[in-house]
N, C-alpha and C positions, 0 to 999 in steps of 0.2 A: 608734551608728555614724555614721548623718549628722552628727551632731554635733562629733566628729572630722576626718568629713572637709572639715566645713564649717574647722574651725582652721587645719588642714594646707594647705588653697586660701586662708586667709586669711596662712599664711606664704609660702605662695611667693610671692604676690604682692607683701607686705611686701618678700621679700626682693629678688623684680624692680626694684622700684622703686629699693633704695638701690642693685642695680647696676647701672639700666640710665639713670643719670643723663642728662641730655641733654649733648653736646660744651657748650653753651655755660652749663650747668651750672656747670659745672667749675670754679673757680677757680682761679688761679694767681699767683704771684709774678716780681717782675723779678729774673732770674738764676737763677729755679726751673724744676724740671724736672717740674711738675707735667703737663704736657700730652704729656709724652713717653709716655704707655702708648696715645695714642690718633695711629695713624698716620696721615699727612696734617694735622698742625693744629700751633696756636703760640699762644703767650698775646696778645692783647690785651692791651700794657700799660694803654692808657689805661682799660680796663673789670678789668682782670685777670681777665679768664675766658679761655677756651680756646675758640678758634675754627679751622672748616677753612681748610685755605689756597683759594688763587682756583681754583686748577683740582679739585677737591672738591666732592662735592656731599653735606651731612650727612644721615645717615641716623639720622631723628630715632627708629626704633622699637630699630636694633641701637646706638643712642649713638656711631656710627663715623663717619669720611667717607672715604667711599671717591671714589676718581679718576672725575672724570663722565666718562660714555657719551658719548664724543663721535660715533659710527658713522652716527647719523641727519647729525649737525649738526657739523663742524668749528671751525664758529666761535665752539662754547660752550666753547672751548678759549681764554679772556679774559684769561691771562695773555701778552703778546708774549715770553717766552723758553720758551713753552709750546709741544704740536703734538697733533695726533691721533696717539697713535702705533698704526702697524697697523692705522688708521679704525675702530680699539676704544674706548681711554680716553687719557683726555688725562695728558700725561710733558713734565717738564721736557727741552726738548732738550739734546741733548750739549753738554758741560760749562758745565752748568748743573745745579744739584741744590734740592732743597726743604730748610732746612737747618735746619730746627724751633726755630730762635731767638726770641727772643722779635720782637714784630713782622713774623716774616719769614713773611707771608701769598705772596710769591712764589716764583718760580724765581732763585735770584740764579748769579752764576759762581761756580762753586766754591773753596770758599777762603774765602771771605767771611763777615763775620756784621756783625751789627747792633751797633755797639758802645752797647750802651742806656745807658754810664755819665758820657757826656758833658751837657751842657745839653741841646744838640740833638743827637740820636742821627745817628751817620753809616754806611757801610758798612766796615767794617776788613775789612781780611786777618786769619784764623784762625791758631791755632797752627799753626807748621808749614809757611804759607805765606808768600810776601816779597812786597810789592808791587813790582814790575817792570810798567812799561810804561804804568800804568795796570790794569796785570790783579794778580792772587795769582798768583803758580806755586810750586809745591809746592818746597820749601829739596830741593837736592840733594847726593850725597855730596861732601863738602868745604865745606860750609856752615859760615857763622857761627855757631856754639851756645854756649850757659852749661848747667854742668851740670845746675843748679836750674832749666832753662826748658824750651820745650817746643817749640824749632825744631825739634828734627827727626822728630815726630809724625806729618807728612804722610810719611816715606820711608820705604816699607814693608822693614821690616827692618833700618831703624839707628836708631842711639843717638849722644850726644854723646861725642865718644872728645876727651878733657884735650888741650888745647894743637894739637890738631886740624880739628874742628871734626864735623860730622854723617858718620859712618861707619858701613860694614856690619857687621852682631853676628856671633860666631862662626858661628851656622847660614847665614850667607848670603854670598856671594860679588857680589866688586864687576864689575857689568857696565855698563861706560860709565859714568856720573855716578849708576845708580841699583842698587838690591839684589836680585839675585835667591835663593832658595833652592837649598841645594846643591842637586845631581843626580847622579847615574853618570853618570862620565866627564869629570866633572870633573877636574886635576890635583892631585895630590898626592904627599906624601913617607911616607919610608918611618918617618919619627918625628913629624910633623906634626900628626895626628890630623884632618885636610881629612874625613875620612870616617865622623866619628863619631857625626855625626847623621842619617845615613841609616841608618835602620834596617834591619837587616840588610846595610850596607855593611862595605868596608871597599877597604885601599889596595893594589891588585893591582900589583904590582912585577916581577911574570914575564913576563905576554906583551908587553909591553912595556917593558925593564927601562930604555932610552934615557928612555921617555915615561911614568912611571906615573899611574894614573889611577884614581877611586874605583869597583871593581865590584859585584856581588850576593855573599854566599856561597853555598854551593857548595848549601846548601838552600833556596835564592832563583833566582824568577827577575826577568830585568829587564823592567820594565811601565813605557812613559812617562818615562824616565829616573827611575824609581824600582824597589826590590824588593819582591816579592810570596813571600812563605813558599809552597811548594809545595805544590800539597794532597796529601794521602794518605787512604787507608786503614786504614792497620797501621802499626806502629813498624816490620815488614820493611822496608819504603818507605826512612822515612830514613836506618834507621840502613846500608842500602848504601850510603848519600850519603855521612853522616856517622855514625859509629860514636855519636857523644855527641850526638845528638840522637833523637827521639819523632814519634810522631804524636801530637798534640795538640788536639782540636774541629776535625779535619780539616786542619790543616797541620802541616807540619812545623816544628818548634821547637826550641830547642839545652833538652837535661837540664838540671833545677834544679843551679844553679850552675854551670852553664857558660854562654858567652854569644859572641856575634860579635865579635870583640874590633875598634872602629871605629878603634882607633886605631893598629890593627897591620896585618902583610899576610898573614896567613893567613888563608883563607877557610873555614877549618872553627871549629865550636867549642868554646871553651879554656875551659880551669876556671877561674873566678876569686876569689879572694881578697880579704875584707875590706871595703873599700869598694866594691871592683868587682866582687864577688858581689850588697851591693845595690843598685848600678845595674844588676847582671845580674840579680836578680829585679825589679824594677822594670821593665825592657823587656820583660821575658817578661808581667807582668800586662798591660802595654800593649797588646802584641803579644796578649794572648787576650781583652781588651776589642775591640779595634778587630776583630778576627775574628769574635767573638759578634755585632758591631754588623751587621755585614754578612751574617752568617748571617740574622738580624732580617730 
């Protein structure tokens, strides 16, 4: 029995060792992402190992570096785009970020990286951003793009649309030069499909037939400019809502193969057919994922 357990403490500890490598341990390559599993740190090209960045203090027992305590002492906060933040731990201030590049032991402004493939390395704009001004700012809708590139990576929610240039994808609507995600109440038509990726949306055309706009169905309510399936108890519940719908792990849900049709304006649930039966079982397993998740 000792004997055993003398092996068993002789592998864990084996095994501590090969995972509790030290941050400067580690080695890394130029353009590699070997230092990315360890937050706060960047390779060291000229060593290639993996080290913390400046405002980090490595914690040589868990292999980590975590953001140093600055609460005693603000001014062990030694990067200058650095701060106490909350006179807890030291944070890149605002727009400034730590951007785990190679070399990039700093706070640099966001947008930027280290382009290491020069002679002498300098500071570039990142995919996504343009250099203006002397600063990056993030490429906005009607930007320059190739389809093949990656201007418009910084704009959350577009893509490069041919002959145009950085535009919003179908789930997202253009607000001012940048993307937002649909929402209820957004406008829409009554063939457009504006509402079809609101889950449980669709394009309400009655109370408003001058102004239509995307609302809940009718076994939804509206939360945050979003819908929330209704909770129940009983399939009684829904189906006085909606005849073709269930209780389902406590909400109400439209009957297998039926579904909220996003790109119609009824707001009950339609039987669908063929492809749109499995998009309509597909939002239903969605729709009992994302309710288990929260049930959790």
């Amino acid at each position: 029995m000792i004997r055993w357990s003398l092996l068993v403490f002789g592998c864990v500890l084996v095994f501590r060792h090969r995972v509790e490598t030290a941050v400067g341990g580690t080695t890394c390559s130029l353009g590699g992402n070997e230092c990315s599993g360890i937050a706060n740190s960047f390779c060291d090209v000229p060593n290639l190992v993996c080290k913390c960045v400046d405002i980090a203090t490595e914690d040589t027992g868990a292999s980590t570096c975590p953001l140093t305590v600055c609460s005693s002492d603000p001014t062990l906060c030694t990067d200058a785009n650095s701060e106490c933040l909350s006179s807890t731990a030291c944070a890149c201030k605002t727009l400034y970020e730590l951007s785990g590049g190679d070399n990039a032991n700093a706070c640099t402004a966001k947008g930027q990286v280290c382009d290491t493939t020069l002679t002498s390395p300098v500071c570039a704009c990142d995919n996504g951003y343009t250099a203006t001004a002397g600063a990056c700012v993030a490429n906005v809708v009607g930007g320059t793009c190739a389809a093949s590139g990656y201007e418009c990576s910084a704009l959350s929610g577009g893509y490069c649309k041919t002959g145009t240039g950085c535009a919003c994808s179908a789930i997202y609507d253009l607000s001012g030069t940048s993307c937002t995600a649909k929402r209820v109440g957004v406008t829409c038509t009554s063939s457009g499909g504006e509402c079809q990726y609101i889950l449980a949306g669709y394009c309400d055309t009655t109370t408003n037939a001058n102004a239509p706009v995307c609302a809940c169905a009718a076994i939804a309510d509206i939360a945050s400019q979003t819908c929330n399936f209704k909770a129940c108890t009983a399939d009684a519940f829904c189906t006085a809502i909606d005849p073709n719908s269930e209780c389902i792990k406590g909400n109400c849900l439209c009957k297998s193969g039926y579904d909220i049709n996003g790109s119609g304006t009824s707001n009950k649930c339609e039987q669908q057919s063929g492809s749109e039966a499995i998009t309509a079982s597909f939002v239903m397993v969605m729709a009992c994922l994302v309710i288990s998740f929260l049930q959790n």
